[in-house]
C-alpha positions, 0 to 999 in steps of 0.5 A, spaced: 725 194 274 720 189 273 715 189 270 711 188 277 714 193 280 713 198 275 705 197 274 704 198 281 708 204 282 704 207 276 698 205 280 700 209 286 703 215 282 697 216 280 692 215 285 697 220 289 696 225 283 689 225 284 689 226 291 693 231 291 688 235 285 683 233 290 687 237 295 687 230 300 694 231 301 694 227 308 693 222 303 697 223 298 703 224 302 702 216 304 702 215 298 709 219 297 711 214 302 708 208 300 712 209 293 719 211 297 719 205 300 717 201 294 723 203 290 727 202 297 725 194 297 726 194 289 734 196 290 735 191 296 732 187 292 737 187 286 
């Protein structure tokens, strides 16, 4: 996995892990999304 692809999911795993602690799961949940389709694009990429 790229470098690139690898910084920005670390970047939204921990924003959703945050939000999560902060009991703002509506937020975290878009997040959750956000990272299911991030890897989705990574494996058609390739």
């Amino acid at each position: 996995m790229p470098k690139e692809y690898q910084q920005q999911i670390k970047k939204l795993e921990q924003q959703m892990y945050k939000f999560a602690q902060d009991l703002e799961f509506e937020k975290a949940a878009a997040i959750r999304d956000q990272l299911h389709q991030l890897r989705e694009q990574f494996v058609f990429d390739n």
